[in-house]
C-alpha positions in Angstrom: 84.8 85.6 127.9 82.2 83.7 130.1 80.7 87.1 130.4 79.6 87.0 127.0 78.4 83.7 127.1 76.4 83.6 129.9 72.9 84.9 128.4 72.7 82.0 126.5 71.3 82.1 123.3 67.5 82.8 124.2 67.3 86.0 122.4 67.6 84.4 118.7 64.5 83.0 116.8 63.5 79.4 118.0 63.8 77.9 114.5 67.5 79.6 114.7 70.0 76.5 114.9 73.4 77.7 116.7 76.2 74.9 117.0 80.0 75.8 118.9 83.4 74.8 118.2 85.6 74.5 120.6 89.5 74.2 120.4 91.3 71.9 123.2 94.7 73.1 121.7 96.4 74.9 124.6 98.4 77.6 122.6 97.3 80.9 122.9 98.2 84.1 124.7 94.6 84.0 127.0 96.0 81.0 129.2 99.5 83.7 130.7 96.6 86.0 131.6 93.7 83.8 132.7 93.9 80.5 134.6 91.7 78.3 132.0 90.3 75.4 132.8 91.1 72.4 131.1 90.5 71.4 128.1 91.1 75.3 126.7 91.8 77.1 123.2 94.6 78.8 124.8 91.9 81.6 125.5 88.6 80.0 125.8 87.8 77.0 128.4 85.9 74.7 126.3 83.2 74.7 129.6 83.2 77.9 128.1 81.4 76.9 125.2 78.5 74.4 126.3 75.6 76.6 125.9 72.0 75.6 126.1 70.3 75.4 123.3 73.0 74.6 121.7 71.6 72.3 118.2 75.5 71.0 118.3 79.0 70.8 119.9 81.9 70.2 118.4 85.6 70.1 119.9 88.4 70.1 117.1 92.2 69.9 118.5 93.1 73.4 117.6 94.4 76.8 119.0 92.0 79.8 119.1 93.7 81.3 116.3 93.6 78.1 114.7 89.9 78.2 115.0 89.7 80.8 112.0 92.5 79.0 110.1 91.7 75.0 110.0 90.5 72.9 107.4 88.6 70.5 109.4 86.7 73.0 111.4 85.7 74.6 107.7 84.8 72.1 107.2 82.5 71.0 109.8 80.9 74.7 109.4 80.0 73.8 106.0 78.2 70.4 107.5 76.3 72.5 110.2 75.1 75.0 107.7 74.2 72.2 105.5 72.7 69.9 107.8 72.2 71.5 111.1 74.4 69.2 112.9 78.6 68.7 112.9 78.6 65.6 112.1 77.9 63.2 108.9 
């Protein structure tokens, strides 16, 4: 996935805010294919997801899967749409 990543996120509008969440939940079928380096997702390396540029980072104790399915990173979404930032 590092692949992906690596361009950075130059290419959007300055004024563009982009935050990542990032799972340190181990589960996941990526980590019996992949040697990931610690903290992981279970598919993603949370290294993975420090990006320059970034306005925000965020690491939630979830799977990768859980990513999609938890509350608390909804919810921290909804604050980084709102505000820009993660956090209160």
């Amino acid at each position: 996935s590092s692949e992906l990543l690596d361009p950075g996120i130059e290419c959007l509008p300055a004024q563009r805010e982009v935050g990542a969440i990032a799972g340190t939940a181990s589960f996941g079928l990526g980590r019996l294919f992949a040697r990931l380096e610690p903290p992981h997702d279970g598919t993603v390396s949370v290294a993975e997801t420090r990006i320059d540029g970034l306005a925000d980072h965020l690491e939630l104790p979830v799977s990768h899967t859980g990513l999609v399915l938890s509350r608390p990173v909804a919810d921290a979404v909804a604050r980084f749409l709102h505000q820009g930032r993660f956090g209160d």
